[in-house]
N, C-alpha and C positions, 0 to 999 in steps of 0.2 A: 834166475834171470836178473840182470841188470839194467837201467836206463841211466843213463851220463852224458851229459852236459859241460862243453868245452864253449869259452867265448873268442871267439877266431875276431885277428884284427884286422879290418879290410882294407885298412891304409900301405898294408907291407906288399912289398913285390912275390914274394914267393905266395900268399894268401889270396892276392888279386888272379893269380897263375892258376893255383888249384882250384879257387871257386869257379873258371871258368873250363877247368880241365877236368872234371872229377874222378878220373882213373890215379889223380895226383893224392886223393881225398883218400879213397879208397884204400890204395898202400900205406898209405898213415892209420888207421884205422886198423888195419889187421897188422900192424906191426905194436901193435898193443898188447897183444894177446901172445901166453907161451904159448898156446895151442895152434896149428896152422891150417885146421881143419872146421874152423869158428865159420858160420855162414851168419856172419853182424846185416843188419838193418842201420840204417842210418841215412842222416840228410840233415843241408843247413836249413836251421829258421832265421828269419832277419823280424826283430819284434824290437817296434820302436825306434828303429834304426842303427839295433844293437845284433851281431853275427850270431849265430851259436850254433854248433856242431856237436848231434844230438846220435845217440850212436844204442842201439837197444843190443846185448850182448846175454849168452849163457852164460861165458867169464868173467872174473872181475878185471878190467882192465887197468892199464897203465899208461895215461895221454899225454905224459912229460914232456916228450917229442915234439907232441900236437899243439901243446900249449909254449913250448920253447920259438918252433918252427912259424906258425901261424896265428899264434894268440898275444896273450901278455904275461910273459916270463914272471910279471911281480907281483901277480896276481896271488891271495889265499882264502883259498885253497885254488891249485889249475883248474883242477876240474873239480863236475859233483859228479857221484854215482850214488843211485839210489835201488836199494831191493823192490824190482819190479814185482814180484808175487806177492808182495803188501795188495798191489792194486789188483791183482789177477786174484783175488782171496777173497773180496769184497763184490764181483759182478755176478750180476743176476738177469735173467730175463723179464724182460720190461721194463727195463733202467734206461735213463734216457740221457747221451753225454753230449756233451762240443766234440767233434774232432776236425782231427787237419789229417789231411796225407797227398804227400807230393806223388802222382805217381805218372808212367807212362802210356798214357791212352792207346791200344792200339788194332787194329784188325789183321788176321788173315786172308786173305786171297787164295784157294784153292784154282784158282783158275790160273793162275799164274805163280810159275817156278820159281825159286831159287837158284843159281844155275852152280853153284855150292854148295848146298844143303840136300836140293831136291824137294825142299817143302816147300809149302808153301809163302809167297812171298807177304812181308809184314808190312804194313802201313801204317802213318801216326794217322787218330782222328786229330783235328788239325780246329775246329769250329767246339766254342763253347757248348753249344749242345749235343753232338759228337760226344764230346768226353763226359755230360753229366747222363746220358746214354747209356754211355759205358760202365759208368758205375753204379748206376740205376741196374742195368740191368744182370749185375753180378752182386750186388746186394743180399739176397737172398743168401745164395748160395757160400756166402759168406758169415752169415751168422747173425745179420743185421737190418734193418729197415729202413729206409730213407723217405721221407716226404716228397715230394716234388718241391715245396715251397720251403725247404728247412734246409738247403744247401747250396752253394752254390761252387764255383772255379771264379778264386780271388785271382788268379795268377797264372799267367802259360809264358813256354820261355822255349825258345830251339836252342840245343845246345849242338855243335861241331866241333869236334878233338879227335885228336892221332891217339887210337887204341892203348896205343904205350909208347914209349920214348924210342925204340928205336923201329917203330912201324910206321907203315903206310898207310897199313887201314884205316880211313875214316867213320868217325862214330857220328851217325845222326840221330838225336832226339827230341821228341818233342815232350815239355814237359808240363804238368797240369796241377793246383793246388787248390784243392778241392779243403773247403772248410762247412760247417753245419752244425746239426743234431742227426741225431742216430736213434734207431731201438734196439736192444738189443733183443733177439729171435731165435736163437738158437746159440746158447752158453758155448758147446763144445766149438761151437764151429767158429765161434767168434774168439776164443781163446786162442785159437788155433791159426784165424786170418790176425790177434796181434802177434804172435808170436813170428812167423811166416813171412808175413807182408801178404802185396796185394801187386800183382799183377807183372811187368817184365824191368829190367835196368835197376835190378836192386843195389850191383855192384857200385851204377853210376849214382845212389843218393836218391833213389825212390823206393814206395813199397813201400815205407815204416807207416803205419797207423799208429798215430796216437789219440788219448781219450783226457776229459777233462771237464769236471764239475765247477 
């Protein structure tokens, strides 16, 4: 496993586009990899005022593109990548880390269809306590523990973009960035929720977990 780190500039036009389109993000991202079968994590950080396109991979990638396209060409090195099983080799249960994870809060509705799907319809939790709810109450089963008073949602954002370039379908998201401490409670499970993600729109730049002493 890999974690890699791209600093994207927010002054360019095509940059200002994808950060607000992230299916633009996305095709950038797996056009990294020979492999086309790669199911990548990723999403931007903004720390300090500075962009970065953080991308968690099986592959080792290739972000030349990313950093041509979106970033700064004179940059060295474009990018970092770093062996993520250094970190995955070192956790234990009862360790206690910072994390951040962008992800998309949401509920089901069995009471009400999809009239597409047949399933049931999905909704964003929309209200800070909704989403720390949400994660509160999948915590567990994710491998981990959370305080009540050790996390919070620094950040929620609704995103709207046309699925792809030449569709109609519109994408609605609500988005949530949930930062804290953690316990860890269960090793497998919690290797498992970083390796995975956590919860829906992983394509759109949610669902990465990451951790940090």
């Amino acid at each position: 496993m890999y974690l890699s780190r791209v600093r994207l500039n927010p002054n360019l036009r095509e940059t200002k586009k994808a950060l607000s389109t992230p299916h633009i993000l996305h095709g950038a991202v797996e056009r990294g990899f020979a492999s086309k079968s790669n199911r990548n994590l990723w999403r931007v950080d903004v720390l300090n005022g500075t962009y970065y396109l953080l991308v968690l991979s099986r592959e080792k990638p290739d972000f030349t593109h990313i950093a041509e396209q979106f970033g700064y060409p004179s940059l060295e090195p474009l990018w970092e990548t770093k062996d993520y099983n250094l970190l995955l080799a070192r956790l234990k249960e009862g360790q206690v880390w910072f994390f951040c994870l962008r992800a998309n809060p949401t509920r089901s509705s069995f009471h009400e269809k999809d009239s597409k799907t047949e399933r049931g319809k999905v909704f964003a939790h929309v209200t800070t306590e909704q989403q720390r709810q949400w994660l509160l109450s999948r915590s567990a089963s994710l491998g981990f523990k959370l305080e009540d008073n050790q996390f919070d949602v620094v950040q929620t954002q609704w995103l709207r973009f046309q699925k792809g370039k030449n569709s109609n379908q519109q994408v609605t998201l609500r988005t949530a960035v949930f930062e804290g401490k953690l316990i860890i409670t269960d090793l497998e499970r919690f290797r498992h929720t970083l390796l995975n993600g956590i919860g829906r729109a992983k394509a759109y730049g949610c669902g990465l977990l990451t951790i940090a002493r």
